[in-house]
Every structure is written in structure tokens, then in C-alpha cells.
C-alpha positions in Angstrom: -24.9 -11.1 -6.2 -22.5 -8.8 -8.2 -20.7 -11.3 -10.8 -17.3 -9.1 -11.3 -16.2 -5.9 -9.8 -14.0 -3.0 -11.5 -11.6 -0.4 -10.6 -12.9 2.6 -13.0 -11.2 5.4 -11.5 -8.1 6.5 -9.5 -7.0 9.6 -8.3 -4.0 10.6 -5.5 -3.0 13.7 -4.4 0.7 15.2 -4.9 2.3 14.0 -1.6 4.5 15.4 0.5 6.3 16.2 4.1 3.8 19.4 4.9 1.1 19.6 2.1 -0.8 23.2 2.7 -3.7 21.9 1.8 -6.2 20.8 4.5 -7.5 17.1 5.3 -10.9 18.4 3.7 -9.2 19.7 0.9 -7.2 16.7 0.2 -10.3 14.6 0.1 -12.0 17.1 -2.3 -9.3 16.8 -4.8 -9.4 12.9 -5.3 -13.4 12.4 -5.1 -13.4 15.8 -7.3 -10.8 14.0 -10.2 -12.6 10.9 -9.8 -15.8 11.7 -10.8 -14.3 14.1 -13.4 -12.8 11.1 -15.0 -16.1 8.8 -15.3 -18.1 11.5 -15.5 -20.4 10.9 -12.8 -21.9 13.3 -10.3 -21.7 12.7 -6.6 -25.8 11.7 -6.6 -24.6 8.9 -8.8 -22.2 7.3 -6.3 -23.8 4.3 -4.5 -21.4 4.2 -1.4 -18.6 6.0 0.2 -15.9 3.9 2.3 -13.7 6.4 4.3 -10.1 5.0 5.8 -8.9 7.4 8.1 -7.6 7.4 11.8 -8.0 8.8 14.8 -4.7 8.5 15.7 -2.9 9.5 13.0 -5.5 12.7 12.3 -5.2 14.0 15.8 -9.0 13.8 16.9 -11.9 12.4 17.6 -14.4 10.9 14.8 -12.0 11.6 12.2 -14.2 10.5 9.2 -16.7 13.6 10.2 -14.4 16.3 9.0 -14.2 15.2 5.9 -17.5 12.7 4.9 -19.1 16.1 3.0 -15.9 16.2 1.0 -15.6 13.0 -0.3 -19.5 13.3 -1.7 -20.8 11.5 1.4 -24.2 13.9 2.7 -26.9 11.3 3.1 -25.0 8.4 1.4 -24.0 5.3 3.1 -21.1 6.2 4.2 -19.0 4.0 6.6 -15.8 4.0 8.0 -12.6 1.8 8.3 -10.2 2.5 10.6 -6.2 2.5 9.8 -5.8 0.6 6.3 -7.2 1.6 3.7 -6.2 -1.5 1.6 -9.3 -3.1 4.0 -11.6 0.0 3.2 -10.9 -1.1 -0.5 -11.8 -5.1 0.8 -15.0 -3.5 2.2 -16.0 -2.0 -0.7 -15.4 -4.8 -2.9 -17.5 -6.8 -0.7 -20.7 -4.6 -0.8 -20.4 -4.7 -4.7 -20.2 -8.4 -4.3 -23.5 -8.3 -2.3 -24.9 -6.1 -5.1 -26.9 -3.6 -3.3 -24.3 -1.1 -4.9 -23.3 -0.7 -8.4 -20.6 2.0 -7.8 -18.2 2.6 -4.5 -16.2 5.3 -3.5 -13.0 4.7 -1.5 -10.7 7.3 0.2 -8.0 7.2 2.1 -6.3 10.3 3.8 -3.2 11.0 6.0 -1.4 13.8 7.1 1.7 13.2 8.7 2.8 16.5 9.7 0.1 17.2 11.8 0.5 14.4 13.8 2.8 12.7 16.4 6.0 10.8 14.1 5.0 7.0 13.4 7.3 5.8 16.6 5.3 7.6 18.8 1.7 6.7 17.3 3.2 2.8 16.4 4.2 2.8 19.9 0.4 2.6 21.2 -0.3 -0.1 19.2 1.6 -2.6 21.9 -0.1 -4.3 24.8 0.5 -1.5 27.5 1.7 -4.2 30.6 4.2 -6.1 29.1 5.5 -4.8 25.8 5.0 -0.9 25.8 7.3 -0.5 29.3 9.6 -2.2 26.6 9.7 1.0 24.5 8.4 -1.4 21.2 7.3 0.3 17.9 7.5 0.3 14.5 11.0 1.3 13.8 12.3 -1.0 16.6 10.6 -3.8 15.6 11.4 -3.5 12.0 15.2 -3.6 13.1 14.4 -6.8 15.2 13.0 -8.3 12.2 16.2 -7.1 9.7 18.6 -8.2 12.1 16.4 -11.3 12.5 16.4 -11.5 8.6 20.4 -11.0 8.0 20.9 -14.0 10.7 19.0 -16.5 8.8 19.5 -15.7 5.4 22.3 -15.2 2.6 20.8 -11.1 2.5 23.4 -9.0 3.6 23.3 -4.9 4.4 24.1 -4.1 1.3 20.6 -5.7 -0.3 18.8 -3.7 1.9 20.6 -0.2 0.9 19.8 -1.4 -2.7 15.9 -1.7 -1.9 16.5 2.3 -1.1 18.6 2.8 -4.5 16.0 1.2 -6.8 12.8 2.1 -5.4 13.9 6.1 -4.8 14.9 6.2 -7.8 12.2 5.2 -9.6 10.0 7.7 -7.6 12.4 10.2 -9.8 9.5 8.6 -12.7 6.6 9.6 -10.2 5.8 13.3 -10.2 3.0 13.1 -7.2 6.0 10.9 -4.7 7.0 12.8 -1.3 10.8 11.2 -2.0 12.9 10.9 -4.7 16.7 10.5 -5.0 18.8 9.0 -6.9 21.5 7.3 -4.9 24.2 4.2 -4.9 24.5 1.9 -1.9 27.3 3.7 -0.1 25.4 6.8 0.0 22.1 4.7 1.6 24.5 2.9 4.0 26.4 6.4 5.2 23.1 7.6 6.1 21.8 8.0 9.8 21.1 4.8 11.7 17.2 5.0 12.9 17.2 1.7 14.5 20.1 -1.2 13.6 20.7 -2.0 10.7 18.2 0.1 9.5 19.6 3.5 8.0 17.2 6.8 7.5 17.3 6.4 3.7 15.8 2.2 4.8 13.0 4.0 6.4 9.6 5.3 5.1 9.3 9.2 5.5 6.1 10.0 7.3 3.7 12.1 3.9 1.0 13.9 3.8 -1.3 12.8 0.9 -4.9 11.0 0.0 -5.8 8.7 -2.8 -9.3 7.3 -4.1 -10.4 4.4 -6.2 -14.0 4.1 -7.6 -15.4 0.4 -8.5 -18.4 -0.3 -10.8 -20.1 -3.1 -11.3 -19.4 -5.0 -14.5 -23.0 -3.7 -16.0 -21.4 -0.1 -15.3 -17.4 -0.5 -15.8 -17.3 -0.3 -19.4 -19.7 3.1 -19.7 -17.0 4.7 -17.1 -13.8 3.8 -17.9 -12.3 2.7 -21.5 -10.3 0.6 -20.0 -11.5 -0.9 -16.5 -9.4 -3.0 -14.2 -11.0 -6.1 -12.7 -10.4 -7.2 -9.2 -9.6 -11.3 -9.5 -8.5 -11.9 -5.9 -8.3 -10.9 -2.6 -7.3 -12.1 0.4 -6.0 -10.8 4.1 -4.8 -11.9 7.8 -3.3 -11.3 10.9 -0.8 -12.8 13.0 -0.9 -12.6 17.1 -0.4 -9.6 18.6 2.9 -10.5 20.6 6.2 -10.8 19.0 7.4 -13.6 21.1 4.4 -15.7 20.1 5.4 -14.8 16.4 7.9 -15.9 13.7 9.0 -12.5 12.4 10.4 -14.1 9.3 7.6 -16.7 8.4 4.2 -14.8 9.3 0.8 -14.3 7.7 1.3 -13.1 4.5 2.6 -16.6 3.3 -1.0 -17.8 3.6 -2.5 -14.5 2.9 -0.6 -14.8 -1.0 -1.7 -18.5 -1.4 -5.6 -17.3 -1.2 -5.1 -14.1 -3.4 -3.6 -16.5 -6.1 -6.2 -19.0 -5.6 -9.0 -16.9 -6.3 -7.7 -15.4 -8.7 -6.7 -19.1 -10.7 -2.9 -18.0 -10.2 -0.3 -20.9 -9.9 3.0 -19.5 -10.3 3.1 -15.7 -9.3 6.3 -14.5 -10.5 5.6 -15.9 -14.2 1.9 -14.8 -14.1 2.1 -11.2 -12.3 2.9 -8.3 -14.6 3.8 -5.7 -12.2 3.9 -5.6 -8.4 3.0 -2.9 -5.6 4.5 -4.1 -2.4 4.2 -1.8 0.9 7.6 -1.5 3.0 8.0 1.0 5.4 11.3 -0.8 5.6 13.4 -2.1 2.7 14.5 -5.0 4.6 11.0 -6.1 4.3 10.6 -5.4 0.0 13.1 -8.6 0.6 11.6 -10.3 2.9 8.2 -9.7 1.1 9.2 -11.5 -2.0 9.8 -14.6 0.0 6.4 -14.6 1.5 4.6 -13.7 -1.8 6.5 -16.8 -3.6 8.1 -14.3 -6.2 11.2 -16.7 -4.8 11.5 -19.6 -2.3 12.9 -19.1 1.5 16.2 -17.6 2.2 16.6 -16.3 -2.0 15.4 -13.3 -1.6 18.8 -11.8 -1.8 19.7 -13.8 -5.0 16.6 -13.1 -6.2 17.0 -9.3 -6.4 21.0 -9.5 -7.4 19.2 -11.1 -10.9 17.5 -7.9 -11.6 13.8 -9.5 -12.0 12.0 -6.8 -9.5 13.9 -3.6 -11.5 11.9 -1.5 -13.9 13.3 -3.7 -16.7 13.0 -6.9 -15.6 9.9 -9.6 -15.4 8.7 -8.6 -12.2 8.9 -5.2 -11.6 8.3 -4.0 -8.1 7.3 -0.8 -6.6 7.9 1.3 -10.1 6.1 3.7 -8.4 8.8 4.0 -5.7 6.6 2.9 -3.2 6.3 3.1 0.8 10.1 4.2 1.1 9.3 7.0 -1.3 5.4 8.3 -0.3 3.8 7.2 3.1 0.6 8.5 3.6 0.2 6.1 6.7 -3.4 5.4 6.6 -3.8 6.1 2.7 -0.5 3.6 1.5 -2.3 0.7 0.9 -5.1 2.5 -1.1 -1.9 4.0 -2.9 -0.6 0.2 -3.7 -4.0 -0.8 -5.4 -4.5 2.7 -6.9 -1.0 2.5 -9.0 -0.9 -1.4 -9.4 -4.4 -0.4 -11.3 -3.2 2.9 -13.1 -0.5 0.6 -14.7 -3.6 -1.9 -16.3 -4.8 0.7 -17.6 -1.8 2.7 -18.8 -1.7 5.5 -17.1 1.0 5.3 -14.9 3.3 8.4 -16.9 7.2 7.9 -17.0 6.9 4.8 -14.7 4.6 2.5 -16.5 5.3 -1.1 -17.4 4.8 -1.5 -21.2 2.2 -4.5 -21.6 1.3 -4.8 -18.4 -1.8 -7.1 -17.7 -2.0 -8.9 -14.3 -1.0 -6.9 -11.0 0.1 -7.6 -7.5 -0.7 -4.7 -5.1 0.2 -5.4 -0.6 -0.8 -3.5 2.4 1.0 -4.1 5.6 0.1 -3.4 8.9 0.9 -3.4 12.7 4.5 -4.0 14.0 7.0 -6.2 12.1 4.5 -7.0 9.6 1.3 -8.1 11.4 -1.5 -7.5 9.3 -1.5 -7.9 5.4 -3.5 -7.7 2.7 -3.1 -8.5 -0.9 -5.0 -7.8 -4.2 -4.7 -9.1 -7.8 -6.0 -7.2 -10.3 -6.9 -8.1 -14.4 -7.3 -5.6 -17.1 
């Protein structure tokens, strides 16, 4: 077996509402940067992981109109379905076996060639009981907030301020779909998409592709000047029906406390530099930090009023301006480990973290945060 694994290269397209680029073209781009930045060719890559979706790319066998573009003729070259965040697990795994000493990961969405997320999210129930319903994404998002703003001391006003902080920092990020720069009242006086979740609360739906290359420790160093090592990883799901859940204490709780394990971490919010956290809703950046430990239950709120998870302060989350600002809906998760490692190794542009060394990145899932997935990564 492989003894570490290293993130050598990253590359995203600029995303947007209605890219003119093709899928194909997309996925050219990032696998063409990448290996332009280690200086490999394509017969040097060991194996290509595709994350793509039927669904949310309209047809049949997605991965097959575009496996040539991302370097994958006669390679082994398999697919994951929906996340990408798990395409990137997948990949780390078969370095781990050590058949492979270099990995190829791409993930690819385009949003405005496809149904909107309500309708696509909206498959995704059980099709007897919940679907009649009318449940999807939005809709249970808004349970969950509502949900959220019962329980806790968060109030409305938190979650406009989520919007504020993470659209303006995609003002810092020259490839985000999004980018405003806006106070509370603004966020709050937008449209209401599902209560008390405003437009401005909601991800947009982006075109837009992103790929990460790992090497194997004998190979990191000769591709990248400054590789970024992967020191945990962990993921899980909670049951598919929302009565059988609890919206506000679900998987990721568990799926955190693994990540930090493996990767020897005992108090997250002192030893994370810098964090990536996917929400399509910012009710759920709050909710999030609960569930990661950055804070204990029901502080969320208090939490964020201290400034810790703003560009300046000791926990910065989402500098990149994350899901609310660029959402790629297959592609986000790969997005969250490809900037989490861009800032290790200092090349994040106008929104890096000075002195960054340990990052956080999250995928999320399914409705009302079903799935997730998190990441820890080392320079």
C-alpha cells in the first residue's frame, strides 16, 4: 500500500449562469491546466475518476461524452455518480491500494442546460409517499431553517449575513458565478424561494468543472513545489426519510469526528487553518459549524456574531465565497477540496489566508443535508 497521498494539481473553470463553452470543452480546460502545471502528459496519468450525472447533464451515460476529454482513451477510467467530493474519496482510495501513482479527478456540471435543482432534487424522494408531497431541495432546506430558528438563539438576520460575508468574498474570486456586495437588509428584501429562505440565501444553479490530480508521496514532490497532503477523510449518510431524521443533529456530527481522528485532530477550530464548507443554503454554513465542532449546539449564531469564520478571523470559512456564490451541482464538492488545497499551497489570488497550513473542505448531498463528506488536508 501507498504510505501518503498528495494533491499536486488543481484547476476550475470560470463559472457561470450560461458558460458557451461545451461539457467536453469544460473538461478539456481543467485536465489541459492540470497537466500543464506538473508537467505531465496524459500517457503519464495512472487513472481518471469522472463525477458527472445523468440527471443533471440531460442524458444517458453521461461520463461518455466527455472520458476522451479528460485524457481517459484506454485508461482506467470509472465513474462516480452525483458528488464529486466521493469521486475524489475514490481516488484517494486506489492511491491507497497503490496500483496507481497518479489520479485524475473531474467533476462537471452545467446548470443551464438542465432542469432547475427543484425539479432534478425533487426525483430524489421516495415516489409513494414523499414526492406526491411536492419535497425538494429548496423545500426541505426551509423545513430545516425554520426547524433551526425554533430551536436555537439564530435568528433571520444570521442567515442574511451568511449571504453578506460569503458574496462578498466571491468579489476576491475572479472564476465565482456570484458576487455582490451586500448588507443584511438588502439579503432580507430579496425574494422569498421557500420560508425563511430568501433568493440571495440560495445557491444559484452554475455552470462550471474543476479537477484535482493526486500523486503518490514518491511523485508529489517532482510535480508540485508545494504538494498538499490528504490527512483524513471520512463520509455518511442518514436515512432517506425526513420523518425518520433529525434535521438539526444528522450525519455529519459523526462524519467530522472520523475526519479529525484520522487526521490526529482534537480541537478543530484551534487546529483548522481555513475552512470550505458547502451550503446551498446559508442557514446551513450555521448549522454546519455546529456539526463540524467549530462551536457546541445551539452557538452557532454567537459563534459567527464573534467574527471567527470572516476573512480575518481564526477560522475563516468559505473565503472563496462558496456554494451560495458558484454551484456547479455535481462539481461543488470537488470545488471545496480544490480551493481548501489552492490555499496550502498559496495560490488562492486576492482571497487567500496568509499562513495557512491545515484545511477543512465539506460536500453535502441529498435533501436537508443527507449525505456528507469531509476532508482535511496538510501542506
Amino acid at each position: 500500500m501507498a504510505k501518503r497521498v498528495a494533491i499536486v494539481g488543481v484547476a476550475q473553470t470560470r463559472h457561470g449562469g450560461a458558460i458557451s463553452y461545451t461539457i467536453r470543452e469544460m473538461v478539456y480546460e481543467v485536465t489541459f491546466q492540470v497537466l500543464l502545471q506538473t508537467g505531465l502528459r496524459r500517457e503519464d496519468l495512472g487513472t481518471i475518476i469522472s463525477s458527472s450525472s445523468d440527471f443533471w447533464q440531460g442524458m444517458g451515460c453521461s461520463d461518455s461524452l466527455h472520458y476522451d476529454a479528460a485524457g481517459a482513451y484506454l485508461k482506467n477510467s470509472p465513474k462516480v455518480d452525483e458528488d464529486s467530493a466521493m469521486a475524489f474519496m475514490y481516488a484517494f482510495m486506489r492511491m491507497l491500494s497503490g496500483r496507481y501513482e497518479t489520479a485524475l479527478v473531474v467533476g462537471v456540471t452545467k446548470g443551464s442546460e438542465v432542469p432547475p435543482p427543484q425539479t432534478l432534487t425533487h426525483l430524489y424522494t421516495d415516489p409513494f409517499f414523499q414526492r406526491p408531497v411536492g419535497l425538494e431541495e429548496p423545500a426541505t432546506a426551509a423545513m430545516q431553517a425554520n426547524l433551526f430558528l425554533a430551536r436555537s438563539s439564530i435568528t433571520e438576520e444570521h442567515i442574511a449575513q451568511i449571504a453578506v460575508k460569503n458574496l462578498g468574498n466571491a468579489l476576491r474570486n475572479p472564476l465565482a458565478h456570484r458576487r455582490k456586495k451586500l448588507n443584511a437588509e438588502e439579503v432580507l428584501a430579496s425574494p422569498v424561494t421557500a420560508y425563511p429562505l430568501r433568493e440571495l440565501e440560495c445557491a444559484p444553479s452554475s455552470d462550471g468543472a474543476c479537477a484535482v490530480l493526486l500523486a503518490s508521496e514518491d511523485r508529489a514532490g517532482k510535480l508540485c513545489p508545494q504538494p498538499v497532503w490528504v490527512e483524513g477523510v471520512a463520509w455518511g449518510s442518514d436515512g432517506p426519510y425526513l420523518g425518520d431524521r433529525d434535521l438539526l443533529r444528522g450525519v455529519l456530527k459523526k462524519v467530522a469526528k472520523k475526519a479529525y481522528e484520522m487526521a490526529g485532530i482534537s480541537d478543530p477550530r484551534r487546529e483548522i487553518s481555513v475552512a470550505e464548507v458547502c451550503e446551498p443554503y446559508a442557514s446551513q454554513e450555521l448549522l454546519w459549524y455546529e456539526e463540524l465542532g467549530f462551536c457546541g449546539d445551539g452557538e452557532a449564531g454567537k459563534f459567527f456574531d464573534g467574527g471567527t469564520t470572516q476573512m480575518t478571523g481564526r477560522l475563516p470559512v468559505n473565503p472563496s465565497g462558496g456554494v451560495l456564490s458558484t454551484n456547479p451541482y455535481v462539481a461543488r464538492g470537488l470545488i471545496r477540496i480544490g480551493e481548501a488545497a489552492l490555499q496550502l499551497m498559496g495560490r488562492a489570488g486576492e482571497h487567500q489566508i496568509p499562513g495557512a497550513k491545515r484545511a477543512l473542505a465539506h460536500s453535502v448531498h441529498g435533501l436537508a443535508g443527507q449525505f456528507h463528506s469531509v476532508v482535511i488536508l496538510r501542506n
